[in-house]
C-alpha positions, 0 to 999 in steps of 0.5 A: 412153316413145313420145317417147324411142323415136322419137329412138333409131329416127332413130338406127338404124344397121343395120351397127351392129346386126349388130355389136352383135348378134354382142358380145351373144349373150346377149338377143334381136336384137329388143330391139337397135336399133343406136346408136352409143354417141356418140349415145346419150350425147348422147341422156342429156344431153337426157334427163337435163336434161328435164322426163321424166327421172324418168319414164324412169326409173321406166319399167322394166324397157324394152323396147330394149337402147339405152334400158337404156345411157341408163339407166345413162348418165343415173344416171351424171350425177347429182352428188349421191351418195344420189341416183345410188346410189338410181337404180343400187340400183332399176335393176340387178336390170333389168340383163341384158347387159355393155355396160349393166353396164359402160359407165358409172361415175358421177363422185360416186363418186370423192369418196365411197369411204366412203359407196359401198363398203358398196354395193360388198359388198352387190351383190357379194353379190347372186345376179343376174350382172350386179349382182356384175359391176357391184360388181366394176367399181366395186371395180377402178375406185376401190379399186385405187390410194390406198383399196386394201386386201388384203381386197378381193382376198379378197372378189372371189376368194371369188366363185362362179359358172358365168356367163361374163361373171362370171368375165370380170369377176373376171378383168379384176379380177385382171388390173388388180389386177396392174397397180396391186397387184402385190406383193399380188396376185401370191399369188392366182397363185402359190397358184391360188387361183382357179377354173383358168379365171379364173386363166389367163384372169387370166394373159392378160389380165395379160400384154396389158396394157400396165400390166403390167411386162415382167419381171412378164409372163414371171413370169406365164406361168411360172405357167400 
């Protein structure tokens, strides 16, 4: 939409540009405008309080990376359950780098474990890289404390896949599964039930990480 475009251009920070370019290898300089993430927050907020919002959101796939982070900030807001999972549903096939699959985690989420988790297995499930990235991220984000169950580790390390920011992905979960399960996460190591690039990926991320216990960390490099 030519009206959301003009703001995101007033916006444009070329330094911001040439950093972002390089943290984004994989789409085109072109599509990247160069907008600081503050910005771009409170860009979703006007949109999604306006009289255009849906319309932005059925406008897809954009044309710049920055509309695709607005996007997912925008679906983000919605309280109501059915309606966010509906907007992220239609959108993620259009996903196509890891900043727009990873910056936003709706809150209505957090209230509705039951209701989002048979979307978590169905996006996992999905051939398209960034839509399984974002069923892995939702996975860590809400069902590595109180609803955490054994089974989710073995539906992530299940996963196959050749793409770099997935297997990031299933590392950075393995990692904070470390730090939140790590009695029963600790076997997936120990056995090498991962891919040997995950795993030592895994293995690093773990020993970085500040939640991870110091006795825990020189347990993990034993197991490089």
């Amino acid at each position: 939409m030519k009206i959301i475009k003009e703001e995101l251009l007033k916006h444009k920070d070329i330094k911001y540009k040439e950093f972002q370019v390089k943290l984004i290898p994989n789409i085109s300089a072109d599509t990247i405008i160069g907008i600081r993430t503050n910005d771009l927050r409170n860009i979703a907020k006007d949109i999604f309080m306006s009289d255009y919002r849906d319309l932005f959101l059925s406008e897809i796939p954009h044309e710049y990376f920055e509309e695709n982070l607005l996007h997912m900030f925008i679906i983000s807001s919605f309280k109501d359950f059915d309606t966010c999972v509906k907007y992220i549903d239609a959108f993620l096939p259009y996903v196509d780098s890891w900043p727009v699959s990873d910056q936003a985690s709706p809150k209505v989420f957090k209230k509705n474990h039951e209701k989002l988790l048979p979307y978590i297995k169905k996006w996992i499930s999905s051939n398209h890289v960034y839509t399984i990235r974002f069923g892995i991220r939702m996975l860590m984000n809400e069902f590595l404390e109180e609803d955490f169950k054994e089974e989710y580790l073995e539906l992530v390390s299940k996963i196959n896949g050749d793409d770099y920011y997935l297997k990031m992905m299933i590392a950075w979960y393995f990692a904070t599964a470390l730090s939140k399960q790590y009695d029963a996460t600790i076997s997936y190591i120990e056995n090498h039930k991962l891919d040997d690039w995950i795993h030592k990926k895994t293995i690093q991320k773990a020993i970085e990480s500040f939640r991870v216990k110091d006795e825990n960390k020189e347990y993990l490099k034993s197991l490089r």
